[in-house]
Structure formats: structure tokens, C-alpha cells
N, C-alpha and C positions, 0 to 999 in steps of 0.2 A: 504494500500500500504506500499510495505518494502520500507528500502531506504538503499544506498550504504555500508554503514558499520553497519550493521546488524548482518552477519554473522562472528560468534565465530568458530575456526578450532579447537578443542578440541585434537591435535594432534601432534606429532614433526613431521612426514613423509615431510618432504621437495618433496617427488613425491606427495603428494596430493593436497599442496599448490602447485605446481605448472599445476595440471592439473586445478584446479579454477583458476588462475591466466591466463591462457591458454584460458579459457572461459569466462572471462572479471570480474573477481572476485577476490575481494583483502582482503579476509577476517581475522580478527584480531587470533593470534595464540596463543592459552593459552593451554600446555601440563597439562593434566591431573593427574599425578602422581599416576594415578593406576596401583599397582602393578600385572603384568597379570601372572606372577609366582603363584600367592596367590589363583587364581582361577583356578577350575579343574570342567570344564564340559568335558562331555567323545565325545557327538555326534558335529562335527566341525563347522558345522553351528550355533549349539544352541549355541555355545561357543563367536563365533565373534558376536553372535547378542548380548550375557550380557555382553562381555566388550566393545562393541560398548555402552551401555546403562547407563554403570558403568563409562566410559569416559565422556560420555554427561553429566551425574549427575553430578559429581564430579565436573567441571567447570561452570556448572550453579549453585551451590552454592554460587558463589560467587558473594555475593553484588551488585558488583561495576559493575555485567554485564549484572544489571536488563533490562528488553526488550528487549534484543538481541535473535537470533538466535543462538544454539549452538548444529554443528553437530561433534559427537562423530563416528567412524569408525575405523574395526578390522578388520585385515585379517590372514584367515591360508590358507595350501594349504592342500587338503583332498585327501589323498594318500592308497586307499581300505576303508575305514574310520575311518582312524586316523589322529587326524591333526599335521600337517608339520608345526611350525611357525620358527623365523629364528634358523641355527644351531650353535650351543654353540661355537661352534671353527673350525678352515678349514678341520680337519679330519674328523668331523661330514657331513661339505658341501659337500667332498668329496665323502664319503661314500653315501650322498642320490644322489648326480648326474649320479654316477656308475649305483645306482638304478633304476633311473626314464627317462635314456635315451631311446627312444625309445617306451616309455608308456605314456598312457592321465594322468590327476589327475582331480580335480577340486579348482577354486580359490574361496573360499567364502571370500565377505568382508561385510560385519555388517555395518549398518549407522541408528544410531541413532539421530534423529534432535528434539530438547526440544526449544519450545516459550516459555523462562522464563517469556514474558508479560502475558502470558494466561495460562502457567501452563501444557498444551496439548504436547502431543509428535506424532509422527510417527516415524515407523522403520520397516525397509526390509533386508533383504540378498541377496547382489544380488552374482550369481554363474555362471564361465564362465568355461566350460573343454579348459586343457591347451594342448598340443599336442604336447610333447618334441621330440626334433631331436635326432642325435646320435654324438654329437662329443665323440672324441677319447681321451684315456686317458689323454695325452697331453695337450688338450684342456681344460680338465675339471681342469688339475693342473694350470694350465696359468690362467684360471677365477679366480678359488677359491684365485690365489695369489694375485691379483686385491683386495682382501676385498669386493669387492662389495657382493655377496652372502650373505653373514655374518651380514647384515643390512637391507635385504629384507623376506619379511615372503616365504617361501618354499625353501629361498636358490636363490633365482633368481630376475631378473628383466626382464621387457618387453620392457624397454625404453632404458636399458643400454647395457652392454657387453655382457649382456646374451640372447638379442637378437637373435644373428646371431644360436643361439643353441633349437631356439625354434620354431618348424615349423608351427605354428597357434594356433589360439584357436577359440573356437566355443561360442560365445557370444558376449558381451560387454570388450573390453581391458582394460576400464578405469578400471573395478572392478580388472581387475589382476594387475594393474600400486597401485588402491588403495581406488580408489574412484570412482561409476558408475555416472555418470553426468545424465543421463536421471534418474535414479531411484531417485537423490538429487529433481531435477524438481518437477516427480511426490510428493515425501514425503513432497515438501513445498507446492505442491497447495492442501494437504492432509489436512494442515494447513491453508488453506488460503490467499497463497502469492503465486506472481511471480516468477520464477527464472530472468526473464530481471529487475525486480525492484531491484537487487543485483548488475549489471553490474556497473562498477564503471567506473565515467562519463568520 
């Protein structure tokens, strides 16, 4: 059996911590400091699933966080199959929301979860089509001025501003917000544990 502070968040995304926090889960935050510039895999999913992998290493290295749980999680957005992570600057934002108004992508986000007590990992990619609306120039200039874009992988969010411009998606939401909740479940009883043994009391 886990118990409450178990789980290591291998990650800065303030949306992921708070979709755990959201499902009764308080888990400790230690950014990984891998640089995802440095890595170039070409196909978008193989990409978020090694720096998902390369994040979970890199904090279970350390010491002081032996027997913990520590899930590591990437996301791009797979646009024909090239991946989409955040854009450099707002003419970049710009330019891909001109793009991708009116057209599906795919959100792959990578979750790698390492038992430093047992040394054992599992990992999945989980992938939701995203199904963009049409706002009008205007609109996409009004977002992109918000900054938000510019801090989410594809240019967007599901929970924010960007919302109102995004007409569904065909999956799991959490995987496009950043983290799939049902696939975190399955990957811990992969390993052996609850996800209600994580629920913080």
C-alpha cells in the first residue's frame, strides 16, 4: 500500500498539479531541469514519451527521494505529424492559430511513473484529437495578447481562455489540460499500487 505523499510531480505545469490536486492529490513538485530543446525525436509521440522518461529519471536520481513515486509527463500537439510544443513568441502563436482554426490535431502527452523503491517503471501516451473552432482574426490577436498561448504546448489551453475557441475533442481532456488521470490509475496498479492510496487525507 502507497501512502499520501508518495507521489513526486516531476514537472512545473501548474495545470497538472492542479488537475491531481483536483482528484485528491497533493503531490511533492520537483522540476526536472531537462532540457527539451536538446532532444530531437522526429515522430511526436515517441518524443513526449522520452522526455516524459528523461523527466522521471532525472528526479528520481535524486537521493533524498528514495521510495517515492515519481511521474514524469510531456506534451506536444501533432499537427499532420509534426509536433507543435509551445511557440517561441506571439507571432509564432499567431501564425499557428491562423493555421489550425477550423482543423482537428492530436494532443499526445507522455507519462512516465518510476518506483524508485523497486527500480520498475511504466509508461503510456495517452492521445486525444483536438477539434478547433474558428475564431476570427481579432480573436486570435486578443488571446495570443493574454500570454497564455505562449506557456501551453500547441499554443493553447483547454481550461483557460482558449477555451471558448475550441469546439471538442475526442478523448480524455485531462491528456490535452496535461495529465490523463485514468491512464496515471492504470500505470500505478501496473506497478502495484492504488491511485485512492495517494488521496490525501
Amino acid at each position: 500500500m502507497t501512502s499520501p505523499d508518495r507521489l513526486v510531480l516531476a514537472s512545473a505545469s501548474p495545470a497538472r498539479l492542479r488537475l491531481l490536486r483536483a482528484a485528491g492529490i497533493e503531490p511533492e513538485v520537483v522540476v526536472s531541469g531537462v532540457d527539451e530543446e536538446a532532444v530531437t525525436v522526429a515522430d511526436p509521440a515517441d518524443l513526449v514519451a522520452t522526455l516524459a522518461r528523461l523527466k522521471a529519471e532525472a528526479v528520481a536520481a535524486d537521493a533524498r527521494l528514495a521510495g517515492r513515486l515519481v511521474l514524469g509527463c510531456d506534451s506536444t500537439l501533432d499537427v499532420d505529424g509534426v509536433s507543435r510544443g509551445k511557440p517561441a513568441d506571439p507571432a509564432e502563436a499567431t501564425r499557428r492559430w491562423r493555421e489550425l482554426r477550423g482543423r482537428r490535431a492530436v494532443l499526445h502527452t507522455g507519462h512516465h511513473l518510476l518506483d524508485t523503491a523497486t527500480g520498475r517503471s511504466a509508461a503510456a501516451v495517452g492521445s486525444t484529437v483536438v477539434r478547433f473552432g474558428h475564431p476570427s482574426d481579432d480573436e486570435i490577436v486578443a488571446y495570443v495578447a493574454t500570454g497564455e498561448p505562449l506557456a501551453a504546448a500547441g499554443g493553447f489551453t483547454l481550461e483557460g481562455r482558449g477555451a471558448p475557441f475550441v469546439d471538442g475533442v475526442d478523448g480524455d481532456p485531462g491528456t490535452v489540460i496535461g495529465l490523463s488521470l485514468p491512464l496515471l490509475r492504470s500505470l500505478l496498479a501496473e506497478l502495484g499500487h492504488r491511485i485512492v492510496d495517494l488521496w490525501s487525507p
